[in-house]
C-alpha positions in Angstrom: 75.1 -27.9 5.5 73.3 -30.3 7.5 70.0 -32.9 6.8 67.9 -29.8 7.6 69.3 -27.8 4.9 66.1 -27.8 2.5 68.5 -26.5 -0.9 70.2 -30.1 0.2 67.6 -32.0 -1.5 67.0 -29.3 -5.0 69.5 -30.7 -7.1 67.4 -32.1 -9.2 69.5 -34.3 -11.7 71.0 -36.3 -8.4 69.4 -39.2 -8.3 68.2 -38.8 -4.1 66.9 -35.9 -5.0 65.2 -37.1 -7.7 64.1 -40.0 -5.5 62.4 -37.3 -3.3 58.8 -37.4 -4.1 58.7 -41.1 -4.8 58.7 -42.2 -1.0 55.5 -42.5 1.0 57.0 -40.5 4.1 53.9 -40.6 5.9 53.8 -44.2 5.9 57.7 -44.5 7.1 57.0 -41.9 9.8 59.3 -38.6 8.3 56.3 -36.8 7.2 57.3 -34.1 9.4 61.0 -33.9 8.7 63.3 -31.9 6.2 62.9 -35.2 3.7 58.8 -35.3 3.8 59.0 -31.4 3.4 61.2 -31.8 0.3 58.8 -34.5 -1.3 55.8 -32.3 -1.0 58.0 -29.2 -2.4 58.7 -31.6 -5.5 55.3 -32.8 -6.0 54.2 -28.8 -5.7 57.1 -27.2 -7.5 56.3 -29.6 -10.5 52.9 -28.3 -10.6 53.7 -25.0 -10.5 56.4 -25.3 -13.6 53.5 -27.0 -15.6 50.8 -23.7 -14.8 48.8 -26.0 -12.6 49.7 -24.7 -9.1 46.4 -24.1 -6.9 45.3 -22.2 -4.3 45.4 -25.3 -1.2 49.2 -26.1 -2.8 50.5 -22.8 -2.5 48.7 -23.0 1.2 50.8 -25.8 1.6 53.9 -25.2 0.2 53.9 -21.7 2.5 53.3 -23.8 5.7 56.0 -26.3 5.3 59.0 -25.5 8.4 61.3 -23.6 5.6 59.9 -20.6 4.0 62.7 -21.0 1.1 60.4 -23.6 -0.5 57.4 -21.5 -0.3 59.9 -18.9 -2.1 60.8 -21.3 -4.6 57.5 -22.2 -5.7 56.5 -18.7 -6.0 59.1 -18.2 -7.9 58.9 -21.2 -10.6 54.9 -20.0 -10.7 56.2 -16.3 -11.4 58.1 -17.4 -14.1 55.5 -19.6 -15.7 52.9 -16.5 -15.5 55.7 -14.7 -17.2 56.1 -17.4 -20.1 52.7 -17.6 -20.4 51.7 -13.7 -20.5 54.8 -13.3 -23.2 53.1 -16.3 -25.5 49.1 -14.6 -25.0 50.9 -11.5 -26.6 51.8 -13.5 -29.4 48.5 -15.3 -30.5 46.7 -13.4 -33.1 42.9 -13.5 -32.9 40.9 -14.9 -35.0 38.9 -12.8 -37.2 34.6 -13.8 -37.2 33.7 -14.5 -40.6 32.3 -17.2 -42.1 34.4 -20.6 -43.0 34.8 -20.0 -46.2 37.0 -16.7 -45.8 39.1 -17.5 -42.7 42.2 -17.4 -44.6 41.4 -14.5 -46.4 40.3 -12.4 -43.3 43.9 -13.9 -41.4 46.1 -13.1 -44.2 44.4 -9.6 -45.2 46.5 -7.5 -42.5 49.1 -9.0 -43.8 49.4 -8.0 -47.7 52.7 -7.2 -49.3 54.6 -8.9 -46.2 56.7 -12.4 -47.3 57.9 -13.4 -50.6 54.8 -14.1 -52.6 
């Protein structure tokens, strides 16, 4: 596996790895290499783990040299979509009554259910 190897630089516990996004590439002239590549995936791929992934990061994530990381952000944003869609399904709505009989209205389809 050589320096051009893009799943090189994804372990992300090892400390170059981790090292990644921290380093101005630009400014030492790798912006355009496997390394400044790997620092924008990082920077994008944490993004998209956190639901915050737009529309000019996946642009440029998908025009980096090595479609794997446009994959791999895809992917990370797939599963977050997934996560998220599986906790909507979860949230109950809130009936719309007054203040005063919030509880009531949220427990009433409830009745009989716990140990009360």
């Amino acid at each position: 596996m050589g320096f051009d190897e893009p799943k090189l630089f994804m372990a992300s516990g090892h400390p170059f790895a981790m090292s990644i996004e921290n380093v101005d590439w630009a400014s030492n002239g790798a912006a355009d290499t496997p390394l400044g590549d790997a620092g924008v995936y990082q920077k994008i791929a944490r993004k998209a783990s956190a639901g915050r992934l737009s529309d000019e990061d996946r642009n440029t994530v998908n025009n980096l040299r090595s479609p794997f990381y446009g994959d791999a952000v895809n992917a990370i944003d797939k599963e977050y979509q997934a996560k998220l869609k599986e906790s909507m399904d979860i949230i109950q709505k809130v009936p719309d009554v007054s203040p005063e009989k919030i509880i009531e209205a949220i427990v009433a389809p409830h009745k009989g259910k716990g140990n009360s």
